[in-house]
PDB file of N, CA, C and O in Angstrom:
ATOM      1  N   UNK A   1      82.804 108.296  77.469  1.00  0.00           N
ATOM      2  CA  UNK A   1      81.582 108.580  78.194  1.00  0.00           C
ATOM      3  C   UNK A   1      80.426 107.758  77.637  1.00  0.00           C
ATOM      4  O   UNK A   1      79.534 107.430  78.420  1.00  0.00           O
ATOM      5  N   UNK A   2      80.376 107.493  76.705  1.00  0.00           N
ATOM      6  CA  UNK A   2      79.437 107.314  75.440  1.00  0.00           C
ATOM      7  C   UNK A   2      79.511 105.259  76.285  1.00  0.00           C
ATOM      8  O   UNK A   2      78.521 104.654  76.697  1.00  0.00           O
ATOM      9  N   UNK A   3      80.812 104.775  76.277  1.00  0.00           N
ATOM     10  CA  UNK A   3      80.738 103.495  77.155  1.00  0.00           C
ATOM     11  C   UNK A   3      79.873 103.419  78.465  1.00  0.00           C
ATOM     12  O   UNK A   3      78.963 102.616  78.668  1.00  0.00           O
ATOM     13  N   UNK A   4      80.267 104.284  79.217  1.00  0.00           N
ATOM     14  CA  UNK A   4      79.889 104.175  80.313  1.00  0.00           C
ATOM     15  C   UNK A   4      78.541 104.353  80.328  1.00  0.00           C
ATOM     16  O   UNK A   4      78.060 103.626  81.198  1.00  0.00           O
ATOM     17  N   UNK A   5      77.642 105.044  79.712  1.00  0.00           N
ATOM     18  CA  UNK A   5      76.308 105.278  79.285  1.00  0.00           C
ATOM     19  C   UNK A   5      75.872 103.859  79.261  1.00  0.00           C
ATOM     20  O   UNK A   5      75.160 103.333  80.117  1.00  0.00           O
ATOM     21  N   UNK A   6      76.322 103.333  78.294  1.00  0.00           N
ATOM     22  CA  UNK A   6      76.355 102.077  77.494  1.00  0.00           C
ATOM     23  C   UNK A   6      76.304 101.037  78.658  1.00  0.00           C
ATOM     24  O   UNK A   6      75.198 100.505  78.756  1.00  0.00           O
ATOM     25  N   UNK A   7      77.033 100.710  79.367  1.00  0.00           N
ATOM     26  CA  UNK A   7      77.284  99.942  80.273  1.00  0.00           C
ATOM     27  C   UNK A   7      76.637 100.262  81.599  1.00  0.00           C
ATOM     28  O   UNK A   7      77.157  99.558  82.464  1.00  0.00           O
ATOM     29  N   UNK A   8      75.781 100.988  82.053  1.00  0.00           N
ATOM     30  CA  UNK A   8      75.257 101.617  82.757  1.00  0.00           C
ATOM     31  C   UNK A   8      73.699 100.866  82.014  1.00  0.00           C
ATOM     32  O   UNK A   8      73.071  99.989  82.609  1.00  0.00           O
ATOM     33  N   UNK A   9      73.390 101.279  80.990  1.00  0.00           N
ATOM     34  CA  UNK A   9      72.117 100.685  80.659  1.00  0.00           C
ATOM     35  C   UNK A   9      71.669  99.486  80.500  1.00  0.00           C
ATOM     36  O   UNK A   9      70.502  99.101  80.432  1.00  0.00           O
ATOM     37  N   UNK A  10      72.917  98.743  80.425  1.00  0.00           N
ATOM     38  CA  UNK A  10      73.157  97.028  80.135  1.00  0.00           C
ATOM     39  C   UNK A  10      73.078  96.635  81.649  1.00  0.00           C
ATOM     40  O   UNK A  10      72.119  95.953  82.010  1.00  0.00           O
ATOM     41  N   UNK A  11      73.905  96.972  82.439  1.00  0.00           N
ATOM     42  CA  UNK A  11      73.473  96.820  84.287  1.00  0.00           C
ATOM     43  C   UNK A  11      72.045  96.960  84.481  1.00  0.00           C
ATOM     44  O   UNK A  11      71.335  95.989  84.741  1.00  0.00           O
ATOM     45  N   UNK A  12      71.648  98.021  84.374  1.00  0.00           N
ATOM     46  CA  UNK A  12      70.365  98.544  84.499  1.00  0.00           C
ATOM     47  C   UNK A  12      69.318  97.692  84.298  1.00  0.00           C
ATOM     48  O   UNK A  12      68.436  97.479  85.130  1.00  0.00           O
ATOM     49  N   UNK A  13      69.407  97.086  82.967  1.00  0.00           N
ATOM     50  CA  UNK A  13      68.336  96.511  82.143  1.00  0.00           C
ATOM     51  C   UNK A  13      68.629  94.970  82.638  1.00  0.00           C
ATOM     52  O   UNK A  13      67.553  94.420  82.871  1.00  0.00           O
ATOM     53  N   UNK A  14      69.872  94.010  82.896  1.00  0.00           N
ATOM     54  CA  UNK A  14      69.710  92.929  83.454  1.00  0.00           C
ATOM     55  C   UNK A  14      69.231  92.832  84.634  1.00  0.00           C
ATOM     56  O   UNK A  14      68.653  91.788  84.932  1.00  0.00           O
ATOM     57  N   UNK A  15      69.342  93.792  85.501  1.00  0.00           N
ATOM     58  CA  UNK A  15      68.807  94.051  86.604  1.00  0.00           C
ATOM     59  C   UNK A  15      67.208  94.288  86.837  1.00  0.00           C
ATOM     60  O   UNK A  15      66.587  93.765  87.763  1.00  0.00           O
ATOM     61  N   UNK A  16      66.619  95.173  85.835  1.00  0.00           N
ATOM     62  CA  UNK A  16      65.211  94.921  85.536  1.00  0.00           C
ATOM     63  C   UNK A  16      64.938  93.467  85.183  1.00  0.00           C
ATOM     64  O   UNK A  16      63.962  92.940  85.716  1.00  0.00           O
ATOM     65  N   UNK A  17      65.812  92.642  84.209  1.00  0.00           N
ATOM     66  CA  UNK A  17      65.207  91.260  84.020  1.00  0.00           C
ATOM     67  C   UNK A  17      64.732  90.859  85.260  1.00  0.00           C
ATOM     68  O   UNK A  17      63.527  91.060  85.414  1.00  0.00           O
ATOM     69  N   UNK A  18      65.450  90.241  86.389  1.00  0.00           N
ATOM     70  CA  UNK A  18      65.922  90.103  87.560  1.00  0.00           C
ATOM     71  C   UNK A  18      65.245  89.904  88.655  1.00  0.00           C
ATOM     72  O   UNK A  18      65.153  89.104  89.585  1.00  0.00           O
ATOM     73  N   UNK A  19      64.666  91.168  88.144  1.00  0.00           N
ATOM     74  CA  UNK A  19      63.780  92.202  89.635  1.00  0.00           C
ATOM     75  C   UNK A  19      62.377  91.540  89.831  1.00  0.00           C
ATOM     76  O   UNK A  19      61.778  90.916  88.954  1.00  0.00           O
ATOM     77  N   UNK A  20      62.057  91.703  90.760  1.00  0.00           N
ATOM     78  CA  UNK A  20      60.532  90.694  91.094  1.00  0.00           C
ATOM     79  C   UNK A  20      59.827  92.125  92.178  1.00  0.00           C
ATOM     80  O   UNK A  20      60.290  92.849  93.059  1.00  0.00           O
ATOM     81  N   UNK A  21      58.346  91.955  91.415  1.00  0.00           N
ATOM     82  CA  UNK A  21      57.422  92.939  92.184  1.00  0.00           C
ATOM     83  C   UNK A  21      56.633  92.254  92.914  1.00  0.00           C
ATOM     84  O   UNK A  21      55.499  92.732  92.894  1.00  0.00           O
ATOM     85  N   UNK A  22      56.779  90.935  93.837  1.00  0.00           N
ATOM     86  CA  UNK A  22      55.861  90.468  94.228  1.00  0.00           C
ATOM     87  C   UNK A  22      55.971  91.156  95.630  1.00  0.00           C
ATOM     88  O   UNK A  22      56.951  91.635  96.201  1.00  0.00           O
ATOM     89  N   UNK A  23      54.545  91.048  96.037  1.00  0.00           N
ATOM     90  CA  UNK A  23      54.249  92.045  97.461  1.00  0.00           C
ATOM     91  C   UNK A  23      55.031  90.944  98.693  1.00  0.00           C
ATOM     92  O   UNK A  23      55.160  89.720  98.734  1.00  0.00           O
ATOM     93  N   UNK A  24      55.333  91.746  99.357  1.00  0.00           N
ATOM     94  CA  UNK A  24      55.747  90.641 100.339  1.00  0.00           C
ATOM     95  C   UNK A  24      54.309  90.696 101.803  1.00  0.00           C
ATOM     96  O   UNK A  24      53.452  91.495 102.181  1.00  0.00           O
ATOM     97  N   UNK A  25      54.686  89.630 102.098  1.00  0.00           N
ATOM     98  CA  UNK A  25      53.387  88.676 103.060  1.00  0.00           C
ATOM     99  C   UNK A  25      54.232  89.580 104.430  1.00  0.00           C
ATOM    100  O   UNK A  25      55.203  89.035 104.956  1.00  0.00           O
ATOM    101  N   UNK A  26      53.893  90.585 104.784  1.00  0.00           N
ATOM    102  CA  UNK A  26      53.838  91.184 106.319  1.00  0.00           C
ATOM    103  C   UNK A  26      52.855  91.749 107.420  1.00  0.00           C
ATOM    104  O   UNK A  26      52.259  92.809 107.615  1.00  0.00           O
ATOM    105  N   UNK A  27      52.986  90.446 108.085  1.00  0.00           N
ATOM    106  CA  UNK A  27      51.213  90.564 108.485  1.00  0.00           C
ATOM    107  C   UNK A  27      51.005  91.649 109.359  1.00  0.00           C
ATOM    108  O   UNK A  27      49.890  92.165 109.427  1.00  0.00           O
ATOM    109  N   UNK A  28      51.987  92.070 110.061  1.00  0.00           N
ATOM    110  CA  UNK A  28      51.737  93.627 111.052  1.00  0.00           C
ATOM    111  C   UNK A  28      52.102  94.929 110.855  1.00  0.00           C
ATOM    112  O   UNK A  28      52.071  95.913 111.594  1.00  0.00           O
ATOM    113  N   UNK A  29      52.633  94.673 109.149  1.00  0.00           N
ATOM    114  CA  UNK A  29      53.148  95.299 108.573  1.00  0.00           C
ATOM    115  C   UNK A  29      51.694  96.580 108.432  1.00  0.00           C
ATOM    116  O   UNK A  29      50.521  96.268 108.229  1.00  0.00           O
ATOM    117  N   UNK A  30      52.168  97.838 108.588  1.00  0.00           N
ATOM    118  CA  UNK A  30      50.994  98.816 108.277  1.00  0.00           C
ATOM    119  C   UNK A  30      51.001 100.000 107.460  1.00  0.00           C
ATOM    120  O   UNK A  30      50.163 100.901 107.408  1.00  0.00           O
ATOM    121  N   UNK A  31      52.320  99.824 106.690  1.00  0.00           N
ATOM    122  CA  UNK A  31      53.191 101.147 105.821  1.00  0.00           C
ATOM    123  C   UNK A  31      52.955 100.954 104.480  1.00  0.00           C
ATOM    124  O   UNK A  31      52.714  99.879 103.931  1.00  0.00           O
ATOM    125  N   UNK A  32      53.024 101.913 104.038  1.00  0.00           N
ATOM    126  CA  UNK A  32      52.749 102.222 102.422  1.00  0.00           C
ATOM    127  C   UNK A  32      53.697 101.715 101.256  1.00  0.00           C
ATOM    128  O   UNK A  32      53.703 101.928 100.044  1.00  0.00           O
ATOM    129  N   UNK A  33      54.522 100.933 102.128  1.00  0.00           N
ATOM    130  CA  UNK A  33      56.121 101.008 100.787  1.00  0.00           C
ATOM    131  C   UNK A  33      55.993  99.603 100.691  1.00  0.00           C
ATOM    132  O   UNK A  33      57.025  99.176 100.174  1.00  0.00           O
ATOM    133  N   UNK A  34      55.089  98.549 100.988  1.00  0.00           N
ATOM    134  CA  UNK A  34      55.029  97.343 100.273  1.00  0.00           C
ATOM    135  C   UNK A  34      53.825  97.194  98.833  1.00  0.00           C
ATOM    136  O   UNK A  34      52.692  96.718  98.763  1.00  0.00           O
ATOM    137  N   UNK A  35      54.424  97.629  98.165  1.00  0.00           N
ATOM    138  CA  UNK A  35      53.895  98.019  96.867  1.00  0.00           C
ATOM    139  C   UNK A  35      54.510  97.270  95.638  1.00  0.00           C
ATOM    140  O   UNK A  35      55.710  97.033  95.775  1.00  0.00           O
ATOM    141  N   UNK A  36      54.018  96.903  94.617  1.00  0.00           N
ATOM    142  CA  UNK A  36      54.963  96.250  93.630  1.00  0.00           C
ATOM    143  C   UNK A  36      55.961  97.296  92.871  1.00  0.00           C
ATOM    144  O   UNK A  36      57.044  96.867  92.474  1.00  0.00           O
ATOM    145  N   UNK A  37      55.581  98.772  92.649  1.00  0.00           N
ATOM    146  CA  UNK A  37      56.281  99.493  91.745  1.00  0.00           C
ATOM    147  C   UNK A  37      57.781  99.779  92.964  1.00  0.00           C
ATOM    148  O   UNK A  37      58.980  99.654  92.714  1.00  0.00           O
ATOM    149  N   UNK A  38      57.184 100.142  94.122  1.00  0.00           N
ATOM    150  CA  UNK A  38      58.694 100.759  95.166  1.00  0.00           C
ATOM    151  C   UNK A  38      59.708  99.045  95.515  1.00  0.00           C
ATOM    152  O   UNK A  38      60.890  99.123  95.851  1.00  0.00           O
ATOM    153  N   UNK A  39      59.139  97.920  95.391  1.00  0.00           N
ATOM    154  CA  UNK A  39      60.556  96.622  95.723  1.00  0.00           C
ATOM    155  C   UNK A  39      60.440  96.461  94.211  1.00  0.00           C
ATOM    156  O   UNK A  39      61.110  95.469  93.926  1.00  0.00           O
ATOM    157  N   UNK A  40      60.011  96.873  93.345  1.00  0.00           N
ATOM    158  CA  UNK A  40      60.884  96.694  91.550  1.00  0.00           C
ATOM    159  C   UNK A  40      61.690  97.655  91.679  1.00  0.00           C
ATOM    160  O   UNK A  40      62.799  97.316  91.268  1.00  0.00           O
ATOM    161  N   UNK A  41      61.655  99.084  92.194  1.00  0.00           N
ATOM    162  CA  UNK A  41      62.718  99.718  91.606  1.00  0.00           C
ATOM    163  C   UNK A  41      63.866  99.229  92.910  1.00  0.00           C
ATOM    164  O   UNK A  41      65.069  99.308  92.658  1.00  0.00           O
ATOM    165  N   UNK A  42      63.369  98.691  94.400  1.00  0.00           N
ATOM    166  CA  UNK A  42      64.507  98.802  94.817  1.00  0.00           C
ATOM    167  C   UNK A  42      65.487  97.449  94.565  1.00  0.00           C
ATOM    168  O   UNK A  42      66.700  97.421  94.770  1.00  0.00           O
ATOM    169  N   UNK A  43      64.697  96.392  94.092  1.00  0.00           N
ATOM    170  CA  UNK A  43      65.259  95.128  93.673  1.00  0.00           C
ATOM    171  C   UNK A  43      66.656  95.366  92.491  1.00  0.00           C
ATOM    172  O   UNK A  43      67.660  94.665  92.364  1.00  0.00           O
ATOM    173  N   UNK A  44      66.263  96.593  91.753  1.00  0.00           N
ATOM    174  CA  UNK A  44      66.882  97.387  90.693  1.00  0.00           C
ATOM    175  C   UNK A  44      67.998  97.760  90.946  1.00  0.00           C
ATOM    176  O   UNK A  44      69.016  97.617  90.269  1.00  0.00           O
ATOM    177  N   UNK A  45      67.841  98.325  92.069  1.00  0.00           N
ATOM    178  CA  UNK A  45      68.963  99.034  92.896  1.00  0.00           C
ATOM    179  C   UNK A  45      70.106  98.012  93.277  1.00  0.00           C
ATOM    180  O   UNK A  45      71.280  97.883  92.928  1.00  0.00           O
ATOM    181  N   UNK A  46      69.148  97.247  94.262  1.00  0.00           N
ATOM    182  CA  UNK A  46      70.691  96.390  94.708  1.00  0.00           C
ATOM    183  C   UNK A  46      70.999  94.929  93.696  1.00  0.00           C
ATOM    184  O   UNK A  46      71.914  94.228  94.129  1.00  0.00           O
ATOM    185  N   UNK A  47      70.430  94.517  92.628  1.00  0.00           N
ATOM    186  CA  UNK A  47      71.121  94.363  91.645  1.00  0.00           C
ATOM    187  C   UNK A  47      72.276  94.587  91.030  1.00  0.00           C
ATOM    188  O   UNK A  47      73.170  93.861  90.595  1.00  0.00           O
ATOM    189  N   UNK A  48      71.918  96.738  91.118  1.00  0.00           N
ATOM    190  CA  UNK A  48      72.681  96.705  90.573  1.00  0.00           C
ATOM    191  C   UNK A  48      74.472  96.773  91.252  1.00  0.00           C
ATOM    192  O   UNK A  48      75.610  96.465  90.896  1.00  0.00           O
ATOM    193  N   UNK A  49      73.850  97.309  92.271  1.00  0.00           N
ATOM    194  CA  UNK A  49      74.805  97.545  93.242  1.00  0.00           C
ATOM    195  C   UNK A  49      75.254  96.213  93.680  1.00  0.00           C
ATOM    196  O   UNK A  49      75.906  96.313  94.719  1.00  0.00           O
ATOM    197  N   UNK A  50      75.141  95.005  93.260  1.00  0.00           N
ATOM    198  CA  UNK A  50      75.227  93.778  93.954  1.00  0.00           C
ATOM    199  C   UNK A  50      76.607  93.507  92.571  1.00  0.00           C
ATOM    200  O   UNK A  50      77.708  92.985  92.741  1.00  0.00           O
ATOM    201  N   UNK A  51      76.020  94.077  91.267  1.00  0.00           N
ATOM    202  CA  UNK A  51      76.749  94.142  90.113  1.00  0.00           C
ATOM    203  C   UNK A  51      78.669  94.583  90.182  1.00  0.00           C
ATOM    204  O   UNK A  51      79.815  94.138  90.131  1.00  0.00           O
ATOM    205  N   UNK A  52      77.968  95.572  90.307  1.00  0.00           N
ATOM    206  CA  UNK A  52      79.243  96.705  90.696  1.00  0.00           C
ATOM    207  C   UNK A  52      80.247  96.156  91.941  1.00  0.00           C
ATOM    208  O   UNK A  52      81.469  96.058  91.839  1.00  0.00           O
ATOM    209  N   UNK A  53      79.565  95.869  92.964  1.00  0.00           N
ATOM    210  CA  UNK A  53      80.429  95.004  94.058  1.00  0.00           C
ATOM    211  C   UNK A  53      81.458  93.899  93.485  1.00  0.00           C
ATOM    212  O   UNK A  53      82.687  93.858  93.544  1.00  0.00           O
ATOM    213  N   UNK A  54      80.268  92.784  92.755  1.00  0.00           N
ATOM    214  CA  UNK A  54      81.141  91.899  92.061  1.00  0.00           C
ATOM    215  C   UNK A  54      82.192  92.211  91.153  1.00  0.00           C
ATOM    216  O   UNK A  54      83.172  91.467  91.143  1.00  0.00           O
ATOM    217  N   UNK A  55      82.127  93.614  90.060  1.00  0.00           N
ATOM    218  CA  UNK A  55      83.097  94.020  89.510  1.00  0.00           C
ATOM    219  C   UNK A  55      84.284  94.542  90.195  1.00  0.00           C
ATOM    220  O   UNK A  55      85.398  94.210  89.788  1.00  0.00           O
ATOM    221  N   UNK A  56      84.157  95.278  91.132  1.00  0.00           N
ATOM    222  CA  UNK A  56      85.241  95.939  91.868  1.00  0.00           C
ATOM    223  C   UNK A  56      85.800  94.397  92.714  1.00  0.00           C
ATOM    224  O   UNK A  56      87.024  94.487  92.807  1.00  0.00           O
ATOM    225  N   UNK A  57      85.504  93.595  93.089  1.00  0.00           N
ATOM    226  CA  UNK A  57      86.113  92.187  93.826  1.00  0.00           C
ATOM    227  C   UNK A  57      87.312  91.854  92.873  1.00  0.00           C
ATOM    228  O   UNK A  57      88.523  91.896  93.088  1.00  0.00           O
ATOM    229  N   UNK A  58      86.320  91.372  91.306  1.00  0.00           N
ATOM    230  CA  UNK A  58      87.276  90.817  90.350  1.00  0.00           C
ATOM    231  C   UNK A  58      88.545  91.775  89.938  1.00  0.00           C
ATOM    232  O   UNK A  58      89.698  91.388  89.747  1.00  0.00           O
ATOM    233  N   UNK A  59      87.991  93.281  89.839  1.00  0.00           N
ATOM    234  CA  UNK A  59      89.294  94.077  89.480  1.00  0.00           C
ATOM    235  C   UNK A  59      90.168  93.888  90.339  1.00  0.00           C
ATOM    236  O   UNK A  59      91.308  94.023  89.894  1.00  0.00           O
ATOM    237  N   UNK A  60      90.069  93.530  91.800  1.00  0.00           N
ATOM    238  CA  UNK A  60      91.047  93.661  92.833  1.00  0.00           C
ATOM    239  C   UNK A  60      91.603  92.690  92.312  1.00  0.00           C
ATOM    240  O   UNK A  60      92.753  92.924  91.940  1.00  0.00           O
ATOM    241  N   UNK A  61      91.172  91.525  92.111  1.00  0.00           N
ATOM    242  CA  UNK A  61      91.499  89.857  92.003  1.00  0.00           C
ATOM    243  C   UNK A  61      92.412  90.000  90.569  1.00  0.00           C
ATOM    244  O   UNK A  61      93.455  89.397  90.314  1.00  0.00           O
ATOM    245  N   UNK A  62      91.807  90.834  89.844  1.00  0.00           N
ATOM    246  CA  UNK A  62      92.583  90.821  88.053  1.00  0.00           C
ATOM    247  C   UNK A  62      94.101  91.464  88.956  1.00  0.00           C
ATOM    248  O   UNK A  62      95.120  90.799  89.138  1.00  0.00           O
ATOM    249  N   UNK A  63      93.936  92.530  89.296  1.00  0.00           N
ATOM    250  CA  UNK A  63      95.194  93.349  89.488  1.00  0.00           C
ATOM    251  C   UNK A  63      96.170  93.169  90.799  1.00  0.00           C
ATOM    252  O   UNK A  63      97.062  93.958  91.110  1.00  0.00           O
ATOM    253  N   UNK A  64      95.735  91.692  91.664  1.00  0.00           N
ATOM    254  CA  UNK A  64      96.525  91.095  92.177  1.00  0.00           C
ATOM    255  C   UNK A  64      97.483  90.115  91.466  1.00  0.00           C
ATOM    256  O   UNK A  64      98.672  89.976  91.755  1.00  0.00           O
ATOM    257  N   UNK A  65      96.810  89.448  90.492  1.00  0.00           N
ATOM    258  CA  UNK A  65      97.354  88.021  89.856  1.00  0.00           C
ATOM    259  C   UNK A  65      97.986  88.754  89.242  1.00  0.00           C
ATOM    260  O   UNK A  65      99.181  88.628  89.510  1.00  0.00           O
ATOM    261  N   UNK A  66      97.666  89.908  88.109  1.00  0.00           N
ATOM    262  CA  UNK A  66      98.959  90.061  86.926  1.00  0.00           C
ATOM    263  C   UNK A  66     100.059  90.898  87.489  1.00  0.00           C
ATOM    264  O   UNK A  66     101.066  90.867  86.781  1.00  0.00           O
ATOM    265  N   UNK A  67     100.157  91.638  88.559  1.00  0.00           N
ATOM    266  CA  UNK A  67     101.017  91.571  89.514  1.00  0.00           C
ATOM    267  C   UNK A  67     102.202  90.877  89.885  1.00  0.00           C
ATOM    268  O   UNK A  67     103.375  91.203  90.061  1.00  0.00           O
ATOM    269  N   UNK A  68     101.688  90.050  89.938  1.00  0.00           N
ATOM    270  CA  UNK A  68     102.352  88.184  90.230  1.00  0.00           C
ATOM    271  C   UNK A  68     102.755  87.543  89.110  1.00  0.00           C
ATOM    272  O   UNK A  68     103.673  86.731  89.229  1.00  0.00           O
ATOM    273  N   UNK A  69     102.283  87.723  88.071  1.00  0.00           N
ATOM    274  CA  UNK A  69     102.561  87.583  87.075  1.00  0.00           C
ATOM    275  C   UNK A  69     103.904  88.290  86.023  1.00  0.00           C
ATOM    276  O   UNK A  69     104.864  87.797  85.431  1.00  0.00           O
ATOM    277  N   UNK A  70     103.431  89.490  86.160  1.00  0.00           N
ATOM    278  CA  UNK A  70     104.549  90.953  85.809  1.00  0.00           C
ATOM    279  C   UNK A  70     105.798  90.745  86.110  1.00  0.00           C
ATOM    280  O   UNK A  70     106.627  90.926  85.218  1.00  0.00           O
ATOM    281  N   UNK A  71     106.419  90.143  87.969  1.00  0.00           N
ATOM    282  CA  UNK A  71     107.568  90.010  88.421  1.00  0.00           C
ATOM    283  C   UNK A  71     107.900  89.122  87.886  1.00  0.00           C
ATOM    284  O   UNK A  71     109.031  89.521  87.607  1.00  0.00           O
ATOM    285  N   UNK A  72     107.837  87.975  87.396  1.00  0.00           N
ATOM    286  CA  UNK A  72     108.569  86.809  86.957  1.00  0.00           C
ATOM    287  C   UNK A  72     108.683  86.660  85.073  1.00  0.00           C
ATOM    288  O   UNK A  72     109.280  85.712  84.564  1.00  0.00           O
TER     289      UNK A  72
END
């Protein structure tokens, strides 16, 4: 558990590197959620989730090849 903590905060925190609060330019835009603090945390988000995607791809990809590997 104590990993996963671990690795959870290391995602987290490259993902804060990452993240950009710049306002975005929407000129008819008239809503409250172009703010720098709400696109840092959501930049955060799909970081990290952009993270996790890429991990679950490669696990597929690891546990196809040694597969292939295993039979011969």
């Amino acid at each position: 558990m104590l990993v996963a903590l671990v690795v959870a905060a290391v995602l987290i925190g490259l993902a804060a590197l990452l993240a950009d609060n710049t306002v975005l330019n929407l000129p008819h835009y008239k809503g409250s959620d172009n703010v720098p603090r709400t696109l840092f945390w959501t930049d955060i988000g799909l970081y990290v989730a952009y993270f996790l995607l890429a991990g679950a791809f490669l696990t597929i990809i690891y546990s196809v090849v040694s597969k292939y590997f295993k039979k011969y």
